[in-house]
TIBA-766374 format. One record per residue: x, y, z of N, C-alpha, C in turn. Coordinates in nm, 3 decimals. Each point is the difference from the previous one (the first is absolute). Layout:
<recs>
REC       n_x       n_y       n_z      ca_x      ca_y      ca_z       c_x       c_y       c_z
REC         X         Y         Z         X         Y         Z         X         Y         Z
...
</recs>
This chain:
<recs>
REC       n_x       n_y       n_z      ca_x      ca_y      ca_z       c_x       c_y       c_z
REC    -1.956   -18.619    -7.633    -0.028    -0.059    -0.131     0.071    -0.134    -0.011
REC    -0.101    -0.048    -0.070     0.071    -0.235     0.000     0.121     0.007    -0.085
REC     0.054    -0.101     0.112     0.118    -0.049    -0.114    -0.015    -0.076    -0.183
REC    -0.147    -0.022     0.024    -0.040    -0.077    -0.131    -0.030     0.116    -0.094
REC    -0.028     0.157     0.048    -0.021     0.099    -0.133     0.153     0.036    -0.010
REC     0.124     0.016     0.062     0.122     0.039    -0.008     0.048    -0.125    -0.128
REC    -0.047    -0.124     0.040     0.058    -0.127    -0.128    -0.080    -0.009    -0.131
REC    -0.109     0.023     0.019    -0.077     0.037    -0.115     0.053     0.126    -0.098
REC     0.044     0.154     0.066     0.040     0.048    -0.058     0.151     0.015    -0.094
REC     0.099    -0.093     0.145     0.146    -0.057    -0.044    -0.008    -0.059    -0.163
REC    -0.080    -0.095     0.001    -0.034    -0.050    -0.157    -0.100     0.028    -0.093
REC    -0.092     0.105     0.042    -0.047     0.112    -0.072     0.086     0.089    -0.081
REC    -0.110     0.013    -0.158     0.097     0.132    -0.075    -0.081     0.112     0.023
REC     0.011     0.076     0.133    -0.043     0.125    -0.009     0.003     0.068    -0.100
REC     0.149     0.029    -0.014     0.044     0.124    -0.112    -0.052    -0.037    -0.105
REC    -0.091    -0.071    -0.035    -0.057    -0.024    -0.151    -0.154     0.070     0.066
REC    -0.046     0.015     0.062    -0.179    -0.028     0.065    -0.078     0.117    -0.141
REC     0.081     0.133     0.032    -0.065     0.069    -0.113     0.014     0.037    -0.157
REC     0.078    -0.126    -0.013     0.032     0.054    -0.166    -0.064    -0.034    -0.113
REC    -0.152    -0.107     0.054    -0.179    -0.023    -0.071     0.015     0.168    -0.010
REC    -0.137     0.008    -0.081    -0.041     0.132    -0.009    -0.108    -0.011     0.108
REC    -0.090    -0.141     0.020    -0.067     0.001     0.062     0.041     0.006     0.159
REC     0.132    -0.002     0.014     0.060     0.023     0.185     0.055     0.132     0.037
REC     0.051     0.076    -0.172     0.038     0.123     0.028    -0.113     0.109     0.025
REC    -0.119    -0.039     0.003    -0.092     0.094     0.036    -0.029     0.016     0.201
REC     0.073    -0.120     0.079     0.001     0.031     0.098     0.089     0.071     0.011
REC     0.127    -0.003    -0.029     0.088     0.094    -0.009     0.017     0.136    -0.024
REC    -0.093     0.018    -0.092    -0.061     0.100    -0.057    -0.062     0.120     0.098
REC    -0.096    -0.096     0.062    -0.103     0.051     0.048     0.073     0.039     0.138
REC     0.073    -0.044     0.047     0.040     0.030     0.173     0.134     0.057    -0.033
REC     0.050     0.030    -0.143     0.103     0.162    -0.010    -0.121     0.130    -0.005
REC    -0.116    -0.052    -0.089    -0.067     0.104     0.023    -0.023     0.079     0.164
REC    -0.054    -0.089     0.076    -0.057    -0.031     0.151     0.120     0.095     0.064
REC     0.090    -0.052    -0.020     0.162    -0.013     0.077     0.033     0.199    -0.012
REC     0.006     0.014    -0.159     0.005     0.143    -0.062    -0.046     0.103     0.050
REC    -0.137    -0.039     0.010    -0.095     0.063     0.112    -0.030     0.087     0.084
REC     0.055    -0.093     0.061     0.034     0.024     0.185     0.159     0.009     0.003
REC     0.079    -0.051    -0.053     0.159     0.054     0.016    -0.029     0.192    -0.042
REC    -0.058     0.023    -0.133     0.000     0.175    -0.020    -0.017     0.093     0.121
REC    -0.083    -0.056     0.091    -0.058     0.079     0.151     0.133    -0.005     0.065
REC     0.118    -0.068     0.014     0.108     0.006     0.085     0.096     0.014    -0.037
REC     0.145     0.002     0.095     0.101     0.073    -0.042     0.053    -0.020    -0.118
REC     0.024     0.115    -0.154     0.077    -0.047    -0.056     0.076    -0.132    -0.036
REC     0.087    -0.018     0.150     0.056    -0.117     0.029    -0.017    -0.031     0.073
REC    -0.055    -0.131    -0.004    -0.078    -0.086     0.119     0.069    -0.140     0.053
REC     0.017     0.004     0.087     0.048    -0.139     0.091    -0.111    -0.118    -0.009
REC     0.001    -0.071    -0.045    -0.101    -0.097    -0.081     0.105    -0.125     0.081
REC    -0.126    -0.094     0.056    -0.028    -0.160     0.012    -0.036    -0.092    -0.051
REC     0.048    -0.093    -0.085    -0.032    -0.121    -0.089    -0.026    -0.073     0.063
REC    -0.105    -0.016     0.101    -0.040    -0.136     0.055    -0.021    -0.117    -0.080
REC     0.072    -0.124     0.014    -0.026    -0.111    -0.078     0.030     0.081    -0.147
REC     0.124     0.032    -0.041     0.036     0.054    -0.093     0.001    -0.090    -0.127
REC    -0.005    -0.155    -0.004     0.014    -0.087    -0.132     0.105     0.005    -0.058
REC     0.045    -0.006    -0.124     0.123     0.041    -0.037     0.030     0.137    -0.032
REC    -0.114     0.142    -0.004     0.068     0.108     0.022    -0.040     0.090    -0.069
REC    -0.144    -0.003    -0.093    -0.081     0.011    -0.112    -0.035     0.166     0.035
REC    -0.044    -0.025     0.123    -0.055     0.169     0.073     0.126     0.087     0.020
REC     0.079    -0.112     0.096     0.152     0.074     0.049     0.087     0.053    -0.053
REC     0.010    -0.072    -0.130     0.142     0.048    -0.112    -0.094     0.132    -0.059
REC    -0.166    -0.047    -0.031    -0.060     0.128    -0.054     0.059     0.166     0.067
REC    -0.064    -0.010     0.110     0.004     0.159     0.080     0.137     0.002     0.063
REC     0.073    -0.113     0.020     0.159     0.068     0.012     0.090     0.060    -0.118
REC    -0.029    -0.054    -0.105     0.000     0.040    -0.155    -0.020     0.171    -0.028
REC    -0.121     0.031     0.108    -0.074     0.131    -0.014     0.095     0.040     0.084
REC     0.083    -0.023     0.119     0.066     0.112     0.103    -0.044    -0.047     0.149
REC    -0.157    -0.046     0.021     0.006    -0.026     0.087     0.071    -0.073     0.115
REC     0.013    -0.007     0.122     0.107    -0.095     0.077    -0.103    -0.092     0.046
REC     0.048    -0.128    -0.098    -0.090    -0.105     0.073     0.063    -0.138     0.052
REC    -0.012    -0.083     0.104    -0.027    -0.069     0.057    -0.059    -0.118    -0.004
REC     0.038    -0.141    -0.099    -0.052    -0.095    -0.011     0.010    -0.106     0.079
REC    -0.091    -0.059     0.061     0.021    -0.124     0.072    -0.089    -0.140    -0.058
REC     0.024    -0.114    -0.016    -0.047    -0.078     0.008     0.048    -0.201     0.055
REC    -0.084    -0.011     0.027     0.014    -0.159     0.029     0.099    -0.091    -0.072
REC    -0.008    -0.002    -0.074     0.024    -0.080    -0.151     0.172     0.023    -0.003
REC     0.094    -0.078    -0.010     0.137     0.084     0.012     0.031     0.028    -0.153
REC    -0.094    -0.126    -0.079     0.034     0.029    -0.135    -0.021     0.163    -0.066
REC    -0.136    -0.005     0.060    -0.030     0.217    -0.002     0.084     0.129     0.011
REC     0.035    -0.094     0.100     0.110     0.101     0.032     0.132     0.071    -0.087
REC     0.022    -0.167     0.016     0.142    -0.001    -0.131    -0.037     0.059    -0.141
REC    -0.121    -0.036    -0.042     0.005     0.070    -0.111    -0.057     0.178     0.005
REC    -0.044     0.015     0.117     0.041     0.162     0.057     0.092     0.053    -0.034
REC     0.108    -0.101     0.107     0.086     0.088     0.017     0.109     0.023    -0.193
REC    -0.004    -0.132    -0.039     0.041    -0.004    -0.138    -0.049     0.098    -0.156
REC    -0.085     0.028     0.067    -0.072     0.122    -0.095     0.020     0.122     0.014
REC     0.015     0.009     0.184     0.044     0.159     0.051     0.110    -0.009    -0.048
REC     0.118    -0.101     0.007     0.167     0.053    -0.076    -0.013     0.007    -0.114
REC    -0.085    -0.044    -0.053     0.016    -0.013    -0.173    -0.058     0.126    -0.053
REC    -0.138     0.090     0.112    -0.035     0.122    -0.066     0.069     0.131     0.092
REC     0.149    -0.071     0.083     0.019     0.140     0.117    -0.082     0.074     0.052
REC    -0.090    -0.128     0.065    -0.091     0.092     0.048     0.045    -0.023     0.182
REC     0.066    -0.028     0.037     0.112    -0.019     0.183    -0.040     0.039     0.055
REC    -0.026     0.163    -0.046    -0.019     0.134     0.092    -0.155     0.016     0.046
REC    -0.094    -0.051    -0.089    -0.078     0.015    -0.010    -0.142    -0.118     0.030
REC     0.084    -0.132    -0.004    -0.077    -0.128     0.060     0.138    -0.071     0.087
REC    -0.103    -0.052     0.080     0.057    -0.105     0.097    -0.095    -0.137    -0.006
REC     0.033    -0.127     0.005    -0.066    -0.132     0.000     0.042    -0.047     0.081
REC    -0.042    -0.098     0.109    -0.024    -0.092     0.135    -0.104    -0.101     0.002
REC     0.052    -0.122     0.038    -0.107    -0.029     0.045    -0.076     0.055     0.157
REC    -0.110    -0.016    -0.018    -0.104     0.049     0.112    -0.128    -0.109    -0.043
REC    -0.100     0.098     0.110    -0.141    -0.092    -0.021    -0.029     0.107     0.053
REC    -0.141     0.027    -0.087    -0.139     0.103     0.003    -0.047     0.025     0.117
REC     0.018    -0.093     0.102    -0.087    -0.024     0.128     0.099     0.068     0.084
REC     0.101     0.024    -0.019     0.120     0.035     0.121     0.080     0.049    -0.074
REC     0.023     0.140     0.055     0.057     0.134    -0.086     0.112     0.010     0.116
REC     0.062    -0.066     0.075     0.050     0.078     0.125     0.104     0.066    -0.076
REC     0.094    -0.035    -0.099     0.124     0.081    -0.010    -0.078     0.135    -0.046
REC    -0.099     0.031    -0.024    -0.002     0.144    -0.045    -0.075     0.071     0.113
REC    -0.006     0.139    -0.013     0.019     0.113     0.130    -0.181     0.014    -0.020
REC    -0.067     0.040     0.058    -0.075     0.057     0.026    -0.057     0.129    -0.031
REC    -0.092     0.010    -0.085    -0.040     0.099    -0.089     0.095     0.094    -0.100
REC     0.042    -0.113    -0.044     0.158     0.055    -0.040     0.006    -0.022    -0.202
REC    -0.130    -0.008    -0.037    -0.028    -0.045    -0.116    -0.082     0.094    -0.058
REC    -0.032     0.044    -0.155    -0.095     0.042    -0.067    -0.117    -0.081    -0.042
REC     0.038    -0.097    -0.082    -0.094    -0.107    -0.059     0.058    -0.147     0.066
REC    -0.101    -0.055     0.012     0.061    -0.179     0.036    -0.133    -0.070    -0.103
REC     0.063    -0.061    -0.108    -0.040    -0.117    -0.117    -0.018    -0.133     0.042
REC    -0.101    -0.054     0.038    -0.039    -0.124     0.020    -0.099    -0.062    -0.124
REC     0.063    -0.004    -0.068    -0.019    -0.066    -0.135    -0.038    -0.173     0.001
REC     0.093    -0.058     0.082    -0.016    -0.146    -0.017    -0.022    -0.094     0.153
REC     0.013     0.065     0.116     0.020    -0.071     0.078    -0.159    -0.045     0.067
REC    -0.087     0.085    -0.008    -0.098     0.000     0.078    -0.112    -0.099    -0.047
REC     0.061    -0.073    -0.096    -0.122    -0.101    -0.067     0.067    -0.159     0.013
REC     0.115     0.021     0.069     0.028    -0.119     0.053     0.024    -0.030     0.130
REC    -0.066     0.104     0.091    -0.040    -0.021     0.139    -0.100    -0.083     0.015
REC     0.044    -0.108     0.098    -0.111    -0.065     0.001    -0.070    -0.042     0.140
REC     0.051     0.094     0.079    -0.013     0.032     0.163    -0.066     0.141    -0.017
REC    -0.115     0.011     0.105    -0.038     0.165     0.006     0.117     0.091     0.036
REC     0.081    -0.080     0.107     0.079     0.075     0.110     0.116     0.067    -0.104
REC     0.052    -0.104    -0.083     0.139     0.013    -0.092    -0.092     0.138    -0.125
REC    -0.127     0.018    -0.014    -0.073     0.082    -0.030     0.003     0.159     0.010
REC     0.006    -0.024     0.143    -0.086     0.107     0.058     0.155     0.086     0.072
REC     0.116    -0.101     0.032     0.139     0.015    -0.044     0.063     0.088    -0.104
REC    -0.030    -0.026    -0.106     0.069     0.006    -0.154    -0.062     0.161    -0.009
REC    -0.131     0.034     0.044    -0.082     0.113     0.004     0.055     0.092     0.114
REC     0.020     0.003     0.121    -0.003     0.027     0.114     0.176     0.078    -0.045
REC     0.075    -0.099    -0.015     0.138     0.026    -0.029     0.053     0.054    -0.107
REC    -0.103     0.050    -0.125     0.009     0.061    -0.108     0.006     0.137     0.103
REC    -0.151     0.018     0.030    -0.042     0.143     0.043     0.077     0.056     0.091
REC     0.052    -0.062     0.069     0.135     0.031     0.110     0.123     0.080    -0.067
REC     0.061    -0.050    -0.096     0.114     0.039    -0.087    -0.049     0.123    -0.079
REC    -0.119     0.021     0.008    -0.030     0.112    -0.128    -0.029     0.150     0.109
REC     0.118     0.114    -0.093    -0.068     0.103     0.096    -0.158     0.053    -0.010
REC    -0.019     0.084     0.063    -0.136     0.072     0.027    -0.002     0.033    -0.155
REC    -0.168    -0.001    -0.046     0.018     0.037    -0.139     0.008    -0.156    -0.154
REC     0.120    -0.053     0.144     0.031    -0.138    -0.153    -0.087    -0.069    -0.051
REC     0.061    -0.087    -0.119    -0.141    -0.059    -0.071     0.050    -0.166     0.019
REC    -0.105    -0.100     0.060     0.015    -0.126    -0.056    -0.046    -0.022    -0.124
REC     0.025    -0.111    -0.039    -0.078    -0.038    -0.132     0.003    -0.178     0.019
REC    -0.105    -0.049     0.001     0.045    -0.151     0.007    -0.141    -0.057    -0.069
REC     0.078    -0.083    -0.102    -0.070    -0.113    -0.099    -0.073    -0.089     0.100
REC    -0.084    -0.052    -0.068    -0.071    -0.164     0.052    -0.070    -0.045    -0.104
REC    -0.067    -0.117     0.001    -0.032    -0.088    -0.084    -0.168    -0.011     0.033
REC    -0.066     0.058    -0.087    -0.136    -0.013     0.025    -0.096    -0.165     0.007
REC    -0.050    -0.014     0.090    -0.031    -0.155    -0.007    -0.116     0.011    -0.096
REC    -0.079     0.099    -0.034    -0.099    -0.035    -0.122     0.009    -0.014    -0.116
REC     0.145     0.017     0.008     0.083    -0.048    -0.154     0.043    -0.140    -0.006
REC     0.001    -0.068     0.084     0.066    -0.110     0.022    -0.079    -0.110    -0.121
REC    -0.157    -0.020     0.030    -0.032    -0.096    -0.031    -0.008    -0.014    -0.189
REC    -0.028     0.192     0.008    -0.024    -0.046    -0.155     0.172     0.017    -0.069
REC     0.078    -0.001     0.098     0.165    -0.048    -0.087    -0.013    -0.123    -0.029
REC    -0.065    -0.067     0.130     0.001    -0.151     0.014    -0.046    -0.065    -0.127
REC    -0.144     0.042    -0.031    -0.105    -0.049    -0.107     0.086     0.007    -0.145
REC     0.081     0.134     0.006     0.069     0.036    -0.132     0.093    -0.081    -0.031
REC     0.104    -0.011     0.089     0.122    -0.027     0.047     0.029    -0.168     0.029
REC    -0.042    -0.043     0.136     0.049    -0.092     0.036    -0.135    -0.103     0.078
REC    -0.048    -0.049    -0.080    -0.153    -0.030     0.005     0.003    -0.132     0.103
REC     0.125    -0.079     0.016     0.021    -0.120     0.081    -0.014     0.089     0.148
REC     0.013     0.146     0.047    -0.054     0.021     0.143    -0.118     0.024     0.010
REC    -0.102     0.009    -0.080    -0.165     0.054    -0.045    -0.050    -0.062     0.084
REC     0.008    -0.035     0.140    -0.079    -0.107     0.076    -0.062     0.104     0.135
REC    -0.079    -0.062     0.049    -0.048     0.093     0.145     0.072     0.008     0.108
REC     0.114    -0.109     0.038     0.090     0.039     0.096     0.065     0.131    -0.012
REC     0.058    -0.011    -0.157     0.095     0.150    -0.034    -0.143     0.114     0.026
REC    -0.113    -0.055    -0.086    -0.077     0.161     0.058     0.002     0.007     0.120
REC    -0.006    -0.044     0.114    -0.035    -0.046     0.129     0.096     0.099     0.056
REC     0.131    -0.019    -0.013     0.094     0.040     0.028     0.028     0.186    -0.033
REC    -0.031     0.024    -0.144    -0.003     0.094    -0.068    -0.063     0.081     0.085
REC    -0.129     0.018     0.027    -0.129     0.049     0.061    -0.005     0.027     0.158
REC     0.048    -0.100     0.062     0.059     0.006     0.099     0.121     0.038     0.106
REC     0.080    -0.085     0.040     0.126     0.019     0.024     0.114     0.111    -0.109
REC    -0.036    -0.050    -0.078     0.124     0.066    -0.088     0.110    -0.044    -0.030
REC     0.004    -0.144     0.051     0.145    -0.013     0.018     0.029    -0.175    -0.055
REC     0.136     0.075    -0.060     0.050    -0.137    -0.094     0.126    -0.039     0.039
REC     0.074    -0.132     0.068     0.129    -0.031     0.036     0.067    -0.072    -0.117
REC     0.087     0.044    -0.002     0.084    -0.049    -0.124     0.024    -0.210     0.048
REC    -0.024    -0.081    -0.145     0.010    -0.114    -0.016    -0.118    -0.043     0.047
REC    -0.140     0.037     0.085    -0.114     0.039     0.060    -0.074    -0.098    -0.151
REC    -0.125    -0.081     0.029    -0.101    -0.094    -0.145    -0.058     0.095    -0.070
REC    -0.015     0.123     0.080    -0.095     0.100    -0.061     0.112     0.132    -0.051
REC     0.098     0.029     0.036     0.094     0.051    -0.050     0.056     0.039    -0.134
REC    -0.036     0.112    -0.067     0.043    -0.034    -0.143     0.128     0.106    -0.021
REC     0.038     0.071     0.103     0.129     0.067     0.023     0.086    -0.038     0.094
REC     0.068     0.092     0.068     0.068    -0.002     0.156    -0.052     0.062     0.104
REC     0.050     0.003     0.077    -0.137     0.071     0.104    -0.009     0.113    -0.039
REC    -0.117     0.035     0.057    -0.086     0.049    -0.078    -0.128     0.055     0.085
REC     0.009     0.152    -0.043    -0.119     0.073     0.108    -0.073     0.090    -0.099
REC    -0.184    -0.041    -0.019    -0.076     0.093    -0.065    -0.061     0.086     0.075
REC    -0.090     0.119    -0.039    -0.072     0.086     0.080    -0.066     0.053    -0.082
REC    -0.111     0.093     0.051    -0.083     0.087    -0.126     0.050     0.115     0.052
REC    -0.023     0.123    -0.095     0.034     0.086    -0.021    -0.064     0.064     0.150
REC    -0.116     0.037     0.058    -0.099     0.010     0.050     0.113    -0.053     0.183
REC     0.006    -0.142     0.033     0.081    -0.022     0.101     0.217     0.087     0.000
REC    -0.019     0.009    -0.134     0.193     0.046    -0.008    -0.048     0.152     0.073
REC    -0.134     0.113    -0.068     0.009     0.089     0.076    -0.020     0.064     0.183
REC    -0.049    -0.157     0.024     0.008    -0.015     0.144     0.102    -0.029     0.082
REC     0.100    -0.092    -0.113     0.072     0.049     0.092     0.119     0.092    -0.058
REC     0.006     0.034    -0.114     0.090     0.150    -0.017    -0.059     0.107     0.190
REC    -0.116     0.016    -0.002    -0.070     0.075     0.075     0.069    -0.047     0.193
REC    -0.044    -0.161    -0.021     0.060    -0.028     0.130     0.165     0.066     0.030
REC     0.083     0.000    -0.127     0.129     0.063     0.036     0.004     0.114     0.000
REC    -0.108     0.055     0.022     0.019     0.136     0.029     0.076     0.093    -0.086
REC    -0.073    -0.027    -0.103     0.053     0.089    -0.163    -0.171     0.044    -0.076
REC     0.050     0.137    -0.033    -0.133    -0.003    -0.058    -0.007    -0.036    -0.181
REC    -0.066    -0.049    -0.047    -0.041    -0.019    -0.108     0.015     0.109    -0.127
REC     0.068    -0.006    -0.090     0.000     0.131    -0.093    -0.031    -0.064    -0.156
REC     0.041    -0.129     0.000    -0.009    -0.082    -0.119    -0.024    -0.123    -0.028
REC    -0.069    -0.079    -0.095    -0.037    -0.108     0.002    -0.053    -0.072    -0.105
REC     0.123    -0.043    -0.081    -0.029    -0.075    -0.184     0.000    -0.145    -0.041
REC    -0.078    -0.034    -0.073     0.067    -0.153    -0.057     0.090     0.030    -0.073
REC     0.124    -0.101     0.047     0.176     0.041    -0.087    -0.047    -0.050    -0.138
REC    -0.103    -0.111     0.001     0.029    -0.062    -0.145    -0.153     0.007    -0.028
REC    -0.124    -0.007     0.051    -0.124    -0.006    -0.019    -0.059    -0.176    -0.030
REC    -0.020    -0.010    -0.122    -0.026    -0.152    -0.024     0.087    -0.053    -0.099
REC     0.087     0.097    -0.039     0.150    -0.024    -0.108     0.066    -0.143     0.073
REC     0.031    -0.003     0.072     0.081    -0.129     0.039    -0.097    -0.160    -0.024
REC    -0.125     0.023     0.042    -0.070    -0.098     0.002    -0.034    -0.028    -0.150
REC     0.045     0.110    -0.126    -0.057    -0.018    -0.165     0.146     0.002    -0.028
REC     0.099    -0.011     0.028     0.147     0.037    -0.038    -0.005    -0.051    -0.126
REC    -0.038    -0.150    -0.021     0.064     0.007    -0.155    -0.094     0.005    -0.096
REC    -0.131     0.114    -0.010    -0.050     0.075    -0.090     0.081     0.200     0.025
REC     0.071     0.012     0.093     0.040     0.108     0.022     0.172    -0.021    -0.055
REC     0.068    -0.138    -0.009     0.081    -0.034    -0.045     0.024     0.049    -0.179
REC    -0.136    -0.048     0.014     0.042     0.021    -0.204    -0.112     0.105    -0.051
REC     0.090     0.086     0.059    -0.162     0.152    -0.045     0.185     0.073    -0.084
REC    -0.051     0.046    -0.116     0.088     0.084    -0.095     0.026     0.091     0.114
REC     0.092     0.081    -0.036     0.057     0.152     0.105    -0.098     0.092    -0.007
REC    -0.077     0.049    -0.086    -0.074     0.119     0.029    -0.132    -0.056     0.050
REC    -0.072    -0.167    -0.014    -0.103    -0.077     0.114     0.101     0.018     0.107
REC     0.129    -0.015     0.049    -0.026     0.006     0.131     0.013     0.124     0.086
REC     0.088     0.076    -0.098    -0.014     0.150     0.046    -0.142     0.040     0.096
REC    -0.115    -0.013    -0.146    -0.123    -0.012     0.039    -0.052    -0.046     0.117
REC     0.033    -0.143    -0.004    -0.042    -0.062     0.150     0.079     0.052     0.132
REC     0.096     0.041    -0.018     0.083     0.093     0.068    -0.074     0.100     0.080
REC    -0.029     0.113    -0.091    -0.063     0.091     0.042    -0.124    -0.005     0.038
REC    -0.079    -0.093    -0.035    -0.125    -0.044     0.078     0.033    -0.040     0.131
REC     0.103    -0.067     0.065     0.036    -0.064     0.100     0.010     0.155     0.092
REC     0.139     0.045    -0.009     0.002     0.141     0.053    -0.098     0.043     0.026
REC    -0.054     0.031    -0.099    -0.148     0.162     0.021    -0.134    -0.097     0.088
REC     0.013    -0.151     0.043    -0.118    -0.058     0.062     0.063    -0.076     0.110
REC     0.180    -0.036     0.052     0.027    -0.051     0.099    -0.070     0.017     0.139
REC    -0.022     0.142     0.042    -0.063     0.021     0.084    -0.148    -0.041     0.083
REC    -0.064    -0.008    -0.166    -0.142    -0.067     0.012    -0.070    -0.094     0.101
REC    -0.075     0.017     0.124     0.021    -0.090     0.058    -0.058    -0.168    -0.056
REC    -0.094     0.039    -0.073    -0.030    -0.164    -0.059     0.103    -0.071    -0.041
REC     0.119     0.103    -0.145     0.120    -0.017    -0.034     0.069    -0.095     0.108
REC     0.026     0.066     0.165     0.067    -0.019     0.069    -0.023    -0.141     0.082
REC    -0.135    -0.031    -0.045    -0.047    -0.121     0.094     0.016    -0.111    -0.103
REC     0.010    -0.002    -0.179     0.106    -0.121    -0.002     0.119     0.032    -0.027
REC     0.084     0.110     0.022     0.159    -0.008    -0.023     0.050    -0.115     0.048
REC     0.121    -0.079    -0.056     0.053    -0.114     0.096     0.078     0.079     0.116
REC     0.113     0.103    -0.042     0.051     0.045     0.021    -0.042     0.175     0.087
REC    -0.019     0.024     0.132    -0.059     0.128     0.036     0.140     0.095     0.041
REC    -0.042     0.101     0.013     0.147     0.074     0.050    -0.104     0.120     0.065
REC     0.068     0.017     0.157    -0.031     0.102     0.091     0.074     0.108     0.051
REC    -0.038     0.115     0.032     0.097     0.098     0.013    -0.066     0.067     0.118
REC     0.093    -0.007     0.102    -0.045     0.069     0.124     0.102     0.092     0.047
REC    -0.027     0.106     0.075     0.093     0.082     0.046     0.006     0.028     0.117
REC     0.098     0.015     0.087     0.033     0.059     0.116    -0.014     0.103     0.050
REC    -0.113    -0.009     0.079    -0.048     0.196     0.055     0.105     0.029     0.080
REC    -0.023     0.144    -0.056     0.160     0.110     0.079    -0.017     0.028     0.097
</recs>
């Protein structure tokens, strides 16, 4: 993973990302996901924060008991990891490092319950650093374990664009979108940091290439991110509402083909 998504995130406010109503529904949606598939395994589960962020998932299920394991790029991530684990005593129960998604070596070999790849896999922008991040999840997880890893649907892209940020609305960015997938940070066509899209449709090829089978497969946010600020100012019981519409239709595959946001769940045959 580039040194330009590690500086991007250094002066990034993660720890703010979900506190819209319209961002807490990804959040939302991949505790649901997460809930899931953690109930099928141990009680207490040895859990992997791949590309952990500042700690949103991690502080969650170490909170619960689980023993988890955060790593990320970012040193700023870290620190505020580790600053949250002393502040909620949670020591025993999380650990923070930096690492990278693609290369797990300090950890053992099928020596995991769940491994969380939440953030890293949408800023690959190499197949290899890809197919890596995948390959080296499924390695760490015993027989049985569950991955789970986010990506960024590219058929969401354009109409964020149209909504959102209308100065990239041009055919290079579709060009790119449709194609390749791929966006380098400071890049003319660039409207993030690097930056890797996919459809839902190619992520299960290659969940499949790593040799995990398929058990789950939702939009985290659906088209909420791309309407955020009509989902911004919905009273509490409109968004409740929109809430529960989201839930009871994430799965949907039309749903799923414009989520911005997809989340996959594959498991490790025993």
């Amino acid at each position: 993973m580039s040194e330009q998504v590690a500086r991007f995130y250094q002066l990034y406010d993660e720890d703010s990302r979900f506190e819209r109503p319209s961002r807490a529904v990804e959040y939302i949606t991949t505790i649901h996901i997460v809930d899931t598939w953690l109930s099928q395994l141990p009680p207490v589960s040895s859990i992997l924060d791949s590309g952990a962020g500042s700690g949103a998932y991690a502080i969650h299920y170490a909170k619960q008991g689980h023993q988890v394991k955060a790593i990320d790029i970012t040193p700023k991530h870290i620190q505020q990891i580790q600053a949250k684990s002393l502040q909620l005593e949670l020591n025993y129960s999380l650990q923070a490092e930096i690492g990278n998604a693609t290369t797990l070596s300090t950890i053992a070999t099928e020596s995991l319950d769940m491994v969380l790849c939440l953030g890293p896999y949408y800023h690959l922008t190499s197949a290899e650093d890809r197919a890596s991040c995948l390959s080296e999840s499924m390695r760490v997880l015993r027989p049985g374990g569950i991955l789970i890893v986010a990506y960024i649907n590219k058929y969401s892209i354009v109409p964020m664009l149209a909504v959102k940020e209308q100065g990239y609305l041009r055919s290079s960015v579709i060009d790119k979108v449709l194609q390749e997938g791929v966006f380098y940070d400071g890049a003319e066509d660039s409207f993030w940091t690097d930056l890797y899209v996919t459809s839902p449709e190619q992520m299960e090829q290659d969940i499949l290439a790593a040799n995990a089978q398929i058990v789950d497969h939702a939009g985290a946010d659906g088209v909420t991110h791309t309407i955020d600020g009509s989902i911004d100012h919905l009273e509490e019981s409109m968004y409740q509402t929109w809430l529960d519409y989201h839930l009871r239709t994430c799965r949907e595959r039309s749903i799923l083909g414009l989520s911005t946001h997809g989340i996959i769940v594959g498991r490790k045959s025993k």
